[in-house]
N, C-alpha and C positions, 0 to 999 in steps of 0.2 A: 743549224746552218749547214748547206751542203755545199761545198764546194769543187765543183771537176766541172772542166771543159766538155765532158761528154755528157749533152743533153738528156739522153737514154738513160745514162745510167744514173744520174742525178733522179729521173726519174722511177727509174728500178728502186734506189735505196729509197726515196721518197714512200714507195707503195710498200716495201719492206718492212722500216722502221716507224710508221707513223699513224697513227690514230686519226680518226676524225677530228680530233679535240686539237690537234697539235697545228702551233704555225710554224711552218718551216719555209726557211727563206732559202732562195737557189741562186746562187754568184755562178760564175763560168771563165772566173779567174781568181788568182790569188791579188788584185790591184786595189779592193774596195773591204778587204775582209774588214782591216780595224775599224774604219768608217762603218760599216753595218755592225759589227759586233756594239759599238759606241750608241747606235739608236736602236738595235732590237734586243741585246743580252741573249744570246741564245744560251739555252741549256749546255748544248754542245756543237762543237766545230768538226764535221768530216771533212780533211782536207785531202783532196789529191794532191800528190807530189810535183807530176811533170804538168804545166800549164802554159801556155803561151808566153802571157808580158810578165807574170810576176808567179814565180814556181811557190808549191806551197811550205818549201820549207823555210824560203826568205818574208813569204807573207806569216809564216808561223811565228817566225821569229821578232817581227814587226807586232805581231797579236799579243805575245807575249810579252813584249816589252812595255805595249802601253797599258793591257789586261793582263796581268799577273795570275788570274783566277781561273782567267780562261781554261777552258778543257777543249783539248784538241786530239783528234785521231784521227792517225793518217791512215790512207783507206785507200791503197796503191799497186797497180804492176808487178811494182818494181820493190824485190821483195831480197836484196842482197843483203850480206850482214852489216857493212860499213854505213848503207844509207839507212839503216832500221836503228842501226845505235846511232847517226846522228838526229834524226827525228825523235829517239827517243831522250837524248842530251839536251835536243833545245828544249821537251818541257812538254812533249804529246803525252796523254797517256795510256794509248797503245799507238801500234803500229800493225794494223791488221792489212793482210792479200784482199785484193775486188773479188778473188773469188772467191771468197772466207765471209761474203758481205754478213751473211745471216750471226756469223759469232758477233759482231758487233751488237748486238740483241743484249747477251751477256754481261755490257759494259755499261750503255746506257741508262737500261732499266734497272728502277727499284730495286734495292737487296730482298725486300718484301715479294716484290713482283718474282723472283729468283733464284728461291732459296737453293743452298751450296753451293760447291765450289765450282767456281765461273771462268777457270783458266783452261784453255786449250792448247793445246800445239803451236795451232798456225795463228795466236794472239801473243802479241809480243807486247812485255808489257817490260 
């Protein structure tokens, strides 16, 4: 599941991260995550941060309360320390830069698909 208000880039990581094989559902808010996470189970949650009606760290945190399993990574701007450790506090399991999109590859995929070691700089885990 992808979640940011910018169609494009929804798009971008779409083409980035994704196989023929895969379904990937595109929100453009944080207001509907738990309700879809609840009828599709995604693998994984990209959340953007800053979003119109419902930001994605209050909808992370909403995901997380009702899906405890959930995997979420915030995939943002806004790359300060104070809001990487709270993103990282509620329970994401990284906190990667839009412009870092491709290290997200690292996280997703197979250990199989990836062998070593998978940590970067601009991957906050």
């Amino acid at each position: 599941m992808i979640v940011d208000d910018n169609a494009r880039f929804r798009a971008l990581v779409r083409q980035i991260l994704t196989t023929a094989e895969d379904c990937v559902l595109e929100l453009d808010d944080g207001l509907r995550v738990s309700e879809n996470f609840a009828d599709f189970h995604p693998d994984w949650v990209l959340m953007d941060v800053n979003m119109k009606q419902v930001n994605g760290m209050d909808a992370t945190q909403h995901l997380l309360h009702d899906f405890p399993a959930a995997k979420v990574i915030f995939l943002s701007n806004f790359t300060n320390k104070k809001l990487i450790a709270k993103g990282l506090e509620l329970g994401a399991k990284a906190y990667v830069s839009k412009e870092d999109v491709f290290a997200i590859q690292n996280i997703i995929r197979p250990p199989d698909q990836h062998p070593g070691d998978h940590h970067a700089n601009h991957i906050h885990h």
